[in-house]
PAMIDO-415795 format. One record per atom (N, C-alpha, C): z, x, y. Coordinates in steps of 0.001 Angstrom, whole numbers, padded with zeros to 6 digits, always signed. Atoms other than C-alpha are relative to their C-alpha. Layout:
N
ZXY
...
END
This chain:
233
+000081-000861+001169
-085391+203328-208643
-001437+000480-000200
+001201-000918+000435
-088280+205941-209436
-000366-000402-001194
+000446-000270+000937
-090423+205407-212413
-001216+001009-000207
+001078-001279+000542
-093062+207877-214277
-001197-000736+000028
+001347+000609-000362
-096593+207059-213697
-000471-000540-001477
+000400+000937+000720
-096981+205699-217014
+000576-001560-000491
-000457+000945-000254
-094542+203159-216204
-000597-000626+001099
+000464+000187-001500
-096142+202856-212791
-001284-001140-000296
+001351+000965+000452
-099463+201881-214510
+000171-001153-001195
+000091+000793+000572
-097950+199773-216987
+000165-001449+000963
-000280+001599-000966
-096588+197043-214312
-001092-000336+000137
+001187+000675-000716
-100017+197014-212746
-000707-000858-001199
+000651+001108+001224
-101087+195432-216124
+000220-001261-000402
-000801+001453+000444
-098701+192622-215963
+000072-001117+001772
-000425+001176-000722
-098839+189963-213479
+001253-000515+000254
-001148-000048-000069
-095418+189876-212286
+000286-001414+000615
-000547+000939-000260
-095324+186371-211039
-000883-001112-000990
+000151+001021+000957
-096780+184627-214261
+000453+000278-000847
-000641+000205+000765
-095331+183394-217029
-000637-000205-001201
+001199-000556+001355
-097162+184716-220614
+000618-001090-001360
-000789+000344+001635
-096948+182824-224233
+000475+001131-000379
-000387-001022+001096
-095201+184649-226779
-001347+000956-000308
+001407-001115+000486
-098534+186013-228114
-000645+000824+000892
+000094-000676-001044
-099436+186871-224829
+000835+001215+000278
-001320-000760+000138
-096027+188802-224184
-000252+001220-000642
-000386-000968+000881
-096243+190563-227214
-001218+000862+000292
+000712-001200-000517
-099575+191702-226732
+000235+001166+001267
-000410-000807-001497
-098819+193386-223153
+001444+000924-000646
-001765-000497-000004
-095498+194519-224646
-000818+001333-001067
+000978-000746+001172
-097505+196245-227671
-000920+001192+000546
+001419-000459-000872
-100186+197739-225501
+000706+001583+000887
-000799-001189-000765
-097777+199734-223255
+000054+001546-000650
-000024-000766+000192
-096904+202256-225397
+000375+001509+000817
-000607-000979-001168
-094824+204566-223018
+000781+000990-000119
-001116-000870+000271
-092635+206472-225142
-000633+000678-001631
+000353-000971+000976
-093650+209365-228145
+000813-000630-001332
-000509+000177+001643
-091511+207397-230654
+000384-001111-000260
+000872+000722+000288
-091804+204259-231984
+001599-001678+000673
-000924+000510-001234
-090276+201855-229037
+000642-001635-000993
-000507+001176+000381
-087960+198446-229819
-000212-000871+000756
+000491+000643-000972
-088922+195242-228556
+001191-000710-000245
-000976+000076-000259
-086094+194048-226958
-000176-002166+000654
+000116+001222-000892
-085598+189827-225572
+000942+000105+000465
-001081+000075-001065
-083592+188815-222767
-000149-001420+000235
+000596+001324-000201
-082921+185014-222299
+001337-000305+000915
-000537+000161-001282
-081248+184077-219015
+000669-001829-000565
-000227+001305+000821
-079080+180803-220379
+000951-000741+001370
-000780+001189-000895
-077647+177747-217858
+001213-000126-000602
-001183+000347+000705
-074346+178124-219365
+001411+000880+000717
-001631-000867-000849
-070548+179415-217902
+000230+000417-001239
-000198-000702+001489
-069613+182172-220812
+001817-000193+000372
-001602+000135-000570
-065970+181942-218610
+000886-001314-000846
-000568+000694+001123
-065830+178688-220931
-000391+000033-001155
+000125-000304+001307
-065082+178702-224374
-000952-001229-000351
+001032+000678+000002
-067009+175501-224802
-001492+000241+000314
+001275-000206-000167
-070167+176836-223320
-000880+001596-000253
-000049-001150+000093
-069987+180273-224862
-001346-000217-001587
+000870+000330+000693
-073337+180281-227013
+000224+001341-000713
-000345-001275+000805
-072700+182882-230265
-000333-000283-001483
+000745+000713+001000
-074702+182745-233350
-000480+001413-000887
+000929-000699+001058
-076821+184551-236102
-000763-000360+000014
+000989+000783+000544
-080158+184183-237063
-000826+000930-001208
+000534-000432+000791
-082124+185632-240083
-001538+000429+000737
+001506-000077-000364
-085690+187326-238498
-000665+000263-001399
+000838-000022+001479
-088332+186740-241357
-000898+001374-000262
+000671-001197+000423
-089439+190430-240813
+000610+001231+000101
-000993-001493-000019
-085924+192480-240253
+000073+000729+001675
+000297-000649-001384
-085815+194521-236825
-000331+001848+000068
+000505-000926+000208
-087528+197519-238565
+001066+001136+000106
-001349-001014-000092
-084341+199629-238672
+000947-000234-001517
-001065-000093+001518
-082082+200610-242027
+001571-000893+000148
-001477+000404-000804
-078931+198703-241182
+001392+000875-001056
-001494-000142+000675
-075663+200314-242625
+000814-000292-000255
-001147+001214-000071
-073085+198036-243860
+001238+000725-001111
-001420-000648+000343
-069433+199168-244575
+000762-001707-000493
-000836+000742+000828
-067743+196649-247273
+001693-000041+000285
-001262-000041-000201
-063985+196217-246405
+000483-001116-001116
-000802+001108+001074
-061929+194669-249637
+000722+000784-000807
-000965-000521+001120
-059476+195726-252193
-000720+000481-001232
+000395-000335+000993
-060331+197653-255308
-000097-001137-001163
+000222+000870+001040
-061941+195158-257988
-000920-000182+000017
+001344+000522+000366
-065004+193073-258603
-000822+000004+000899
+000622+000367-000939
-065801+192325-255176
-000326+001413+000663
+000437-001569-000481
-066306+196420-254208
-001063-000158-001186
+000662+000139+001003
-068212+195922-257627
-001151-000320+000870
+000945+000471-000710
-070498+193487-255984
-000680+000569+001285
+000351-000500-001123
-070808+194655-252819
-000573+001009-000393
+000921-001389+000409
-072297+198129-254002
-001078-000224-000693
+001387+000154+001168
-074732+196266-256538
-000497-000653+001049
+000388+000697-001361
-075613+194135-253155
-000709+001228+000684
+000686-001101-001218
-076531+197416-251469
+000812+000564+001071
-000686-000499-001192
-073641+198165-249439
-000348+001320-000086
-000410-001523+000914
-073372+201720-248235
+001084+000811+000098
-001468-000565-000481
-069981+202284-247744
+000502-001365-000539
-000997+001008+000457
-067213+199862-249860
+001418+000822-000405
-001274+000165+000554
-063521+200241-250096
+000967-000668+001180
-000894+000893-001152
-060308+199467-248100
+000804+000882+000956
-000743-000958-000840
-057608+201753-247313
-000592+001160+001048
+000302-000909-000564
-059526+205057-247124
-000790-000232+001307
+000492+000347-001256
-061597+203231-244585
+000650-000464+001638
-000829+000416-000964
-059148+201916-242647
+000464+001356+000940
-000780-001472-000770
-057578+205463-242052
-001317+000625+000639
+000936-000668-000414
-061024+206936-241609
-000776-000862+001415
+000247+000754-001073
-061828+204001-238780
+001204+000548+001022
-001305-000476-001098
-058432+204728-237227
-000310+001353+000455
-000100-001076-000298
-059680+208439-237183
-001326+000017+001036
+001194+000138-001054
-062911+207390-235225
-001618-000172-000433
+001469+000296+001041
-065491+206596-238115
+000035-001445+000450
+000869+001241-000533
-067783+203681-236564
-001639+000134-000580
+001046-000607+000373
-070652+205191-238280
-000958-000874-000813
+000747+000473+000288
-072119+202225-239590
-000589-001191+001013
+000261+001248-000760
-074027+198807-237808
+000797-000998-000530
-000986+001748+000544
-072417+196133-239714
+000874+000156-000853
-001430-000159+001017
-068676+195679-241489
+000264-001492-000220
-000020+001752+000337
-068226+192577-243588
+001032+000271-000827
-000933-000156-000040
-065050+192014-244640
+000894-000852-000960
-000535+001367+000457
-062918+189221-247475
+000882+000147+001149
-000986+000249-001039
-060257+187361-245738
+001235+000414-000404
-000882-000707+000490
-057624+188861-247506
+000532+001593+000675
-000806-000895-000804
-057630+192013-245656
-000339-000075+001482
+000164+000486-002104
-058219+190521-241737
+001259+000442+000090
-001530+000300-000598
-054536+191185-241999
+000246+001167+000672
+000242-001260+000017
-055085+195098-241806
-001105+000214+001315
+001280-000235-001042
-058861+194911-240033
+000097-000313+001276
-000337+000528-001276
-057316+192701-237276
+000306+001140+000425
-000839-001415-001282
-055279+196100-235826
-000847+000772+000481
+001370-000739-000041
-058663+197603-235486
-000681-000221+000854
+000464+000812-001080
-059444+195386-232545
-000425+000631+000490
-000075-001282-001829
-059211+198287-229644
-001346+000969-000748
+000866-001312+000092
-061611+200311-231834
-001822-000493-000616
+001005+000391+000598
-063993+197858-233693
-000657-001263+001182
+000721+000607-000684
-064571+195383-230856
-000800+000602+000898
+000555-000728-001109
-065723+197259-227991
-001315+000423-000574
+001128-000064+001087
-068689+198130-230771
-000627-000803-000425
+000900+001510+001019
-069558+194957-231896
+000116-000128-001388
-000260-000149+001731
-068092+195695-235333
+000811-000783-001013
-000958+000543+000372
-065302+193555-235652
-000255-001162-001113
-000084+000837+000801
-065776+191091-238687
+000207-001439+000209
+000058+001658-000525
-066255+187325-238069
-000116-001017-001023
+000080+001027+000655
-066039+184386-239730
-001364-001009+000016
+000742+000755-000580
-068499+182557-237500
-001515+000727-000071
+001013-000888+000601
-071088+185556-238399
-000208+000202-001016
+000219+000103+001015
-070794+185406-241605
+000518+001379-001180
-000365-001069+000670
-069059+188659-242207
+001488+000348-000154
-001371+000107+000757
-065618+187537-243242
+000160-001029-001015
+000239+001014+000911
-066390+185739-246724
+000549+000853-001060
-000254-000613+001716
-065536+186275-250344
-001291+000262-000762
+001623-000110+000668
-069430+186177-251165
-000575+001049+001007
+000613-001058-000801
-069350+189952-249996
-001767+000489-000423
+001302-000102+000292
-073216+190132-251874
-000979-000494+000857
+000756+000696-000556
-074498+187420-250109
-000016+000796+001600
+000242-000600-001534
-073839+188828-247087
-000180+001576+000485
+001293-001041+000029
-075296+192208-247528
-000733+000113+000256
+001179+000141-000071
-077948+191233-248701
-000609-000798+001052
+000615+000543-001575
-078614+188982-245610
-000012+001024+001076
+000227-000656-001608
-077767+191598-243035
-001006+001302-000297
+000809-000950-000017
-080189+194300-245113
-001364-001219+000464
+001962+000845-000134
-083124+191393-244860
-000154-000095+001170
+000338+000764-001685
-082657+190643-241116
+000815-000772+000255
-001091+001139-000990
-079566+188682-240021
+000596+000718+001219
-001076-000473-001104
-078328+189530-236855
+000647-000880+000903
-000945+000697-000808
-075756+188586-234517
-000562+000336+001106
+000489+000213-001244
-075939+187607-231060
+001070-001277+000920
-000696+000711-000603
-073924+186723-228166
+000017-000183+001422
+000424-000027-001907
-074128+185508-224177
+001041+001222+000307
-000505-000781-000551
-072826+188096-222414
+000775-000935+001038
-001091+000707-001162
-070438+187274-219016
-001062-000128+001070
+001117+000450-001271
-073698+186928-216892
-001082-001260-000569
+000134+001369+001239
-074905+184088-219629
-001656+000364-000243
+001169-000616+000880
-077710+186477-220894
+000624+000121-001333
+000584-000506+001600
-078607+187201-224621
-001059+000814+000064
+000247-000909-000147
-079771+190041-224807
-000089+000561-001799
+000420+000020+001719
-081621+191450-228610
-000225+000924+000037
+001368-000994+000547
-083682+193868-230487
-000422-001066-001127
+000741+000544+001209
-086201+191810-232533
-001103+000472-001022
+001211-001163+000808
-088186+194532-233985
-000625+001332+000606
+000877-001124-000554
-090728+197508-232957
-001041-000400-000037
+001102+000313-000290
-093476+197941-231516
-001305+000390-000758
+001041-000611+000874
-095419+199649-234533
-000256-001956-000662
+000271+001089+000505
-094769+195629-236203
-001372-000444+000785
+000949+000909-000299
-097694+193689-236340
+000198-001338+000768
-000048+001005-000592
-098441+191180-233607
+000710-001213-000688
-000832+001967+000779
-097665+187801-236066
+001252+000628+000110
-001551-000152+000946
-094558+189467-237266
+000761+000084+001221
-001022-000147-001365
-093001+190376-233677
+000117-001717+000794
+000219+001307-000719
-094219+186578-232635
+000780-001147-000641
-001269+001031+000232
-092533+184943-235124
+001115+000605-000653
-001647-000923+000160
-089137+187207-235318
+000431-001086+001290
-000600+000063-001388
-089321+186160-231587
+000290-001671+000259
-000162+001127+000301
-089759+182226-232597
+000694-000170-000661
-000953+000378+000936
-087690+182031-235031
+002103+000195+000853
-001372-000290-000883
-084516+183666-232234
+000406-001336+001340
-000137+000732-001276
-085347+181425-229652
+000086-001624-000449
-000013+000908+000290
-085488+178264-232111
+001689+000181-000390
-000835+000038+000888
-082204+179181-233621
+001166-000154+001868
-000859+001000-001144
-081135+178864-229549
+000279-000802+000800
+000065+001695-000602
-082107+176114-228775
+000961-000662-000659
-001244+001070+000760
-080002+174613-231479
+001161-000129+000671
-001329-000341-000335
-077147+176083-230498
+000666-000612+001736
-000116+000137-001112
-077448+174729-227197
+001360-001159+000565
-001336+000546-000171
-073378+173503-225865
-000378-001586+000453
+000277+001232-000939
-073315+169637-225094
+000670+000607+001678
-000685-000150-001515
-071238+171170-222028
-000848+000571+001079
+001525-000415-001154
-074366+172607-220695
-000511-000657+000888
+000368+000722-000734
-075150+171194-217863
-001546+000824+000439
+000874-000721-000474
-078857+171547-215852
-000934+000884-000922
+000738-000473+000219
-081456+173581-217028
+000276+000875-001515
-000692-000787+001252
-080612+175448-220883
-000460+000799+000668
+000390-001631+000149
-082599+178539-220434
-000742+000117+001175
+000396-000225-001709
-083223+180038-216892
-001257+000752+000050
+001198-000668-000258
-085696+182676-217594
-000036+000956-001672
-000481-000964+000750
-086571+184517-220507
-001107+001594+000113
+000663-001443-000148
-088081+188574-220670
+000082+000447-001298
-000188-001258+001156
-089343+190784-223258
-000488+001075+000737
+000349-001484-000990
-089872+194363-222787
+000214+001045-001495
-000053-001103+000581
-089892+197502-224959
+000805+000983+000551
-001018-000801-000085
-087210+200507-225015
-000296+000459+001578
-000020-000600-001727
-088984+201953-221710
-000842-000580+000655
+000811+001012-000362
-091391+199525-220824
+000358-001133+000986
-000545+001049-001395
-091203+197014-217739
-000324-001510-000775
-000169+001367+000561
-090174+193357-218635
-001123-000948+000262
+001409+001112+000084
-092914+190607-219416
+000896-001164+000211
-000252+001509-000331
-092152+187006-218296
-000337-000913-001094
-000273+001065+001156
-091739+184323-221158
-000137-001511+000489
+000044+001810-000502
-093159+180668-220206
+001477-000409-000526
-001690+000443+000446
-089244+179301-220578
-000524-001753-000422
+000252+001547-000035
-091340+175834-221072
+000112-000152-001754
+000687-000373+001588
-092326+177030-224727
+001558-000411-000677
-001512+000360+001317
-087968+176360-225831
-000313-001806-000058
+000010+001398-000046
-088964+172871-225127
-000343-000598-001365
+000770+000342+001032
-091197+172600-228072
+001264+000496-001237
-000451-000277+000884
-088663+174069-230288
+001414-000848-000861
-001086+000649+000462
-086326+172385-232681
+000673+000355-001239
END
């Protein structure tokens, strides 16, 4: 694959067979600057785990303490009453039930996040074919199929996001931009990688985390000492 000579000269800046702290990382990741508009810094964490089992399928949330510099859009799904009430004084920007439903069925995906009571999963479930393939689908285990539709608003406007291994047993993010200030991208990026360590399956066998990379929207991937999850708890 061809890159543009300001990709060309960013590699030569990175030492491609060492392995950078976080602070390190971020600086080099920061520095690049390769694209006219204002790039996302992206992690990649290579995990010792089979996603083929449900036991070793690592899938989580975590709150970043500085957001991932983006507006998030959150579509309320519930029945006309208190809880559309709430949800709109929460900040949703989109709350109801039906009209949404029909307007999803018609091909409206137009927001990032849909949180949902459990009362109408019964409806949202048929929505599978159109809301999974998106990442939209409403979860329990994410925190966006509750009756405390406020609370969970307001968490996914502050910075909660979801996150899940893929079938090659990467995790794969956006933890912010690259306009954020160094601390703030360093510990978004500590705070993701502590929250997977936790999570880490007893069925895991061998090594948790194989390799991890950051990188920016067009920017060539930086190497992540993988020693640094050790310290984390």
């Amino acid at each position: 694959m061809k890159h543009g000579k300001k990709y060309e000269a960013a590699v030569k800046g990175i030492d491609l067979a060492k392995e950078y702290t976080v602070e390190e990382a971020v600086s080099l990741v920061k520095g690049m600057k390769l694209a006219n508009f204002d790039e996302s810094v992206d992690i990649a964490m290579r995990l010792g785990v089979d996603p083929r089992k449900a036991d070793q399928i690592v899938r989580g949330t975590v709150s970043l303490p500085h957001g991932i510099g983006k507006t998030v859009r959150v579509l309320v799904l519930t029945k006309a009453g208190p809880k559309q009430e709430e949800a709109r004084a929460a900040g949703a920007d989109h709350v109801g039930f039906e009209d949404y439903i029909e307007q999803i069925k018609g091909g409206f995906t137009d927001v990032d996040v849909i949180v949902a009571t459990p009362d109408v999963m019964g409806e949202v479930g048929k929505l599978g074919r159109i809301l999974g393939p998106r990442g939209l689908m409403p979860n329990p285990k994410s925190g966006t199929v509750t009756m405390d539709v406020a609370k969970a608003v307001q968490e996914v406007k502050a910075g909660k996001i979801e996150f899940r291994v893929d079938r090659y047993g990467i995790l794969h993010t956006n933890l912010g931009k690259s306009s954020f200030d160094a601390d703030k991208l360093v510990e978004n990026i500590t705070a993701f990688m502590t929250t997977v360590m936790r999570m880490k399956p007893s069925a895991a066998k061998g090594a948790y985390v194989k390799s991890i990379h950051l990188s920016s929207t067009m920017g060539p991937s930086v190497k992540i000492d993988r020693t640094i999850t050790n310290t984390l708890h």
